[in-house]
C-alpha positions as CSV (number, residue, x, y, z in Angstrom):
1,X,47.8,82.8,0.7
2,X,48.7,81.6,4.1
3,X,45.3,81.0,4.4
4,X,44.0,79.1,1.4
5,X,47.5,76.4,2.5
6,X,46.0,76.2,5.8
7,X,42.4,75.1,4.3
8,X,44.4,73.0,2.0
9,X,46.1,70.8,5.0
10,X,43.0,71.2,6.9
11,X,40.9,69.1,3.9
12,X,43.6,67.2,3.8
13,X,44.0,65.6,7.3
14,X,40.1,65.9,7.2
15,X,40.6,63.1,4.7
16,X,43.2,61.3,5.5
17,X,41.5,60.6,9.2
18,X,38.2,59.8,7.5
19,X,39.9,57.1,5.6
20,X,41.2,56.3,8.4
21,X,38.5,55.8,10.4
22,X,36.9,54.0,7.1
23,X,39.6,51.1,7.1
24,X,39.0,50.9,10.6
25,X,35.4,50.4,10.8
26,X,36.0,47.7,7.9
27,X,38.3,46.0,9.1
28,X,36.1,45.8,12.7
29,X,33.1,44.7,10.2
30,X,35.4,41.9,8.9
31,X,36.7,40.3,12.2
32,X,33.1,40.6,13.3
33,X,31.6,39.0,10.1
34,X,34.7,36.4,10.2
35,X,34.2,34.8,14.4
36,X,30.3,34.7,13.4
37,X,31.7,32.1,10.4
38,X,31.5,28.4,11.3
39,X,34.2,26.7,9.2
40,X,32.4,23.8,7.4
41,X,34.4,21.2,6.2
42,X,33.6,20.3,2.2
43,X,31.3,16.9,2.3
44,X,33.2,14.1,0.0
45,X,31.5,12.3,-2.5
46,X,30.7,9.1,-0.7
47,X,29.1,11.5,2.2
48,X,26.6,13.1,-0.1
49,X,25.1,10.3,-1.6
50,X,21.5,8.9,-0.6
51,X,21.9,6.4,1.8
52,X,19.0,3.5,1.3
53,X,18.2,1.5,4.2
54,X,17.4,-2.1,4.0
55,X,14.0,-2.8,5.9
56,X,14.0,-5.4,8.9
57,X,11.2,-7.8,9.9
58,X,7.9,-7.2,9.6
59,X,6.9,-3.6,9.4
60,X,4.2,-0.8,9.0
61,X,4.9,1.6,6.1
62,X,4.4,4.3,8.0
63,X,4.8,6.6,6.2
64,X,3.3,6.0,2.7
65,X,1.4,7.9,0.7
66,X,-1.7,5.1,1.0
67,X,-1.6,5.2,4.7
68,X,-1.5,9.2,5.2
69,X,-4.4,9.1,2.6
70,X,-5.9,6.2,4.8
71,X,-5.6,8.2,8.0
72,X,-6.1,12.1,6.7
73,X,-9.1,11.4,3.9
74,X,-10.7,8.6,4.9
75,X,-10.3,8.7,8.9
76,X,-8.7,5.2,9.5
77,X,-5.1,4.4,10.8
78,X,-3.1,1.1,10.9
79,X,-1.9,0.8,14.5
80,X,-0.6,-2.5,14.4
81,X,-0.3,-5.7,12.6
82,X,1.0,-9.8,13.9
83,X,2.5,-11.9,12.0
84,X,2.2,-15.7,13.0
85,X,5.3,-17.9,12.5
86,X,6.5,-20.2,9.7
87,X,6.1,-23.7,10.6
88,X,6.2,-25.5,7.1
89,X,3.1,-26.2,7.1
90,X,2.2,-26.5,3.2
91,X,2.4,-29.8,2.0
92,X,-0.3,-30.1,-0.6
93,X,-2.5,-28.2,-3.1
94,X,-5.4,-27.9,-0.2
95,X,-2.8,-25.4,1.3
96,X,-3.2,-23.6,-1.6
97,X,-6.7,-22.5,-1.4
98,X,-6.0,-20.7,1.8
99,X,-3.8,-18.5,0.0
100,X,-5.3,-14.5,0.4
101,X,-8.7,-15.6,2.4
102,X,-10.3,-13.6,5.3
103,X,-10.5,-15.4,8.9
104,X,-12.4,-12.9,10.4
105,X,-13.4,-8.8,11.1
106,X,-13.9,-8.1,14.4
107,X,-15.3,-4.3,15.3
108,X,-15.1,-2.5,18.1
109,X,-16.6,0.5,19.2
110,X,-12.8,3.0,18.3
111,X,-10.9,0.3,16.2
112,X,-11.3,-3.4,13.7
113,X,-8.8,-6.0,13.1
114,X,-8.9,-8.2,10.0
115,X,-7.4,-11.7,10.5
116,X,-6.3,-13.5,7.2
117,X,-4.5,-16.3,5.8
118,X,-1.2,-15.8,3.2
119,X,0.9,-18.4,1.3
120,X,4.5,-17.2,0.5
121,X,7.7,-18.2,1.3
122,X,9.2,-19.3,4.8
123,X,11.7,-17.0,5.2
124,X,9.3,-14.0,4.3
125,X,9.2,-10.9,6.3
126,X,6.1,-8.3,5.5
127,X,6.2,-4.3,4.5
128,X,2.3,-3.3,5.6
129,X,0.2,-0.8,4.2
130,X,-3.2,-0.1,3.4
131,X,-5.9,1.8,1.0
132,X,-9.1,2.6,1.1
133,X,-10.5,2.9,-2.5
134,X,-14.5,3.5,-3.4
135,X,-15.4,1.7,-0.2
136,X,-13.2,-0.8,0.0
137,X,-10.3,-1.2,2.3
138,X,-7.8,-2.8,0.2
139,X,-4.9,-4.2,3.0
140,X,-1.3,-4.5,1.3
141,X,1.5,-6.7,2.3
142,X,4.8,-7.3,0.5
143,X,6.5,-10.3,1.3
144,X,10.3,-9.8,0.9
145,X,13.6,-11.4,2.5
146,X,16.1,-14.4,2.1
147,X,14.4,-17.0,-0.1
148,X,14.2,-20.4,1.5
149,X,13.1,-23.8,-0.4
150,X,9.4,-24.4,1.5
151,X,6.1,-22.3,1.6
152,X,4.1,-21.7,4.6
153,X,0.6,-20.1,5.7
154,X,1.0,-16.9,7.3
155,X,-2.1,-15.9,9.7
156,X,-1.7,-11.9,9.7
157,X,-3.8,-9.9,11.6
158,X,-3.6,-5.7,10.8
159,X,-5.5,-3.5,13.5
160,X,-6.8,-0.5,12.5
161,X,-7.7,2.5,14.9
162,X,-10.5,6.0,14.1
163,X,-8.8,8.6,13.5
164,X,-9.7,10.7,16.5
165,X,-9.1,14.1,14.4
166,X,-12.1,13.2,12.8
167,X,-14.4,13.3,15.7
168,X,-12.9,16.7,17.1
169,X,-13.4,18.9,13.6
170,X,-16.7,16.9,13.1
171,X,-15.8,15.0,10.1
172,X,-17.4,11.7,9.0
173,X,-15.1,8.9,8.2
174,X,-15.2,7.2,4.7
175,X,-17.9,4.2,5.2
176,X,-16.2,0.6,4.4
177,X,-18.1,-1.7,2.7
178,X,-15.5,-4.3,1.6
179,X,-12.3,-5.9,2.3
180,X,-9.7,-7.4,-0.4
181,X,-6.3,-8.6,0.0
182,X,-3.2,-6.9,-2.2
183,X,-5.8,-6.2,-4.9
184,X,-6.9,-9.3,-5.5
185,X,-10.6,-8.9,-6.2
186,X,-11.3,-13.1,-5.3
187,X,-10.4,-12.3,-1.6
188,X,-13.5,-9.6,-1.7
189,X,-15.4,-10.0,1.7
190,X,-17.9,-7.3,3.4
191,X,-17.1,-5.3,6.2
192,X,-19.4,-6.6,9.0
């Protein structure tokens, strides 16, 4: 009998330090688990909204879909664009034919730069972009900014670089043929 109480107390203690050691590995587990935490404090409202931010001056749209189509299917990226200032020059409906017509296309060996001529208002600034659809480069401005009461011509010039990907996987660029202005199929001139 002595015996069989001894077993008893032995299973007992057994237990009791198991549990024991149980509580202590959790509570180990939980001050580990809890200095790992970083304490993030809750975002309010006004933090979690989408921020939009107003474009300034004259700008490429880097970014765009047409220009990362321009660059990764066709082979062709805008490096750079000028922007001549106003200087009130529109004074009578002559001014007015000048409105969306190619100066010039000058090509060089890695690169081209179309010169043209736009009518909008003085105080414009441009967002830049360009597409290449069935052959034809299609060069995109949006004229946006304070409104002001005159017009002016705007000489704009956008420079565009080869893609140099292209030449190291052995890809051919996308042939141009013609050149419009902001989709308007009057402006159409070749690519020469």
């Amino acid at each position: 009998m002595k015996s069989k109480i001894a077993i008893i107390i032995l299973i007992m203690f057994s237990f009791i330090s198991c549990n024991k050691k149980e509580k202590q590995a959790e509570n180990v587990d939980k001050i580990i688990i809890e200095s790992n935490v970083k304490k993030v404090d809750t975002l309010k409202e006004e933090d979690s909204k989408i921020k939009v931010v107003p474009p300034k001056g004259t700008q490429i749209f880097h970014n765009s879909e047409k220009l990362y189509g321009l660059k990764w299917g066709n082979g062709y990226i805008l490096k750079s664009i000028e922007v001549s200032e106003c200087d009130n020059s529109v004074d009578g409906e002559d001014d007015y034919t000048k409105d969306k017509e190619i100066q010039n296309i000058l090509i060089d060996k890695k690169s081209f730069t179309i010169s043209f001529k736009a009518l909008e208002n003085c105080c414009s600034k441009f967002l830049c972009e360009a597409e290449l659809n069935k052959k034809t480069l299609n060069i995109i401005y949006h004229s946006y900014g304070s409104h002001c009461s005159c017009n002016c011509i705007f000489d704009i010039s956008y420079t565009f670089n080869h893609n140099e990907s292209f030449e190291d996987i052995n890809a051919e660029r996308t042939k141009i043929k013609n050149v419009i202005l902001n989709g308007d199929l009057e402006s159409k001139t070749e690519f020469k």
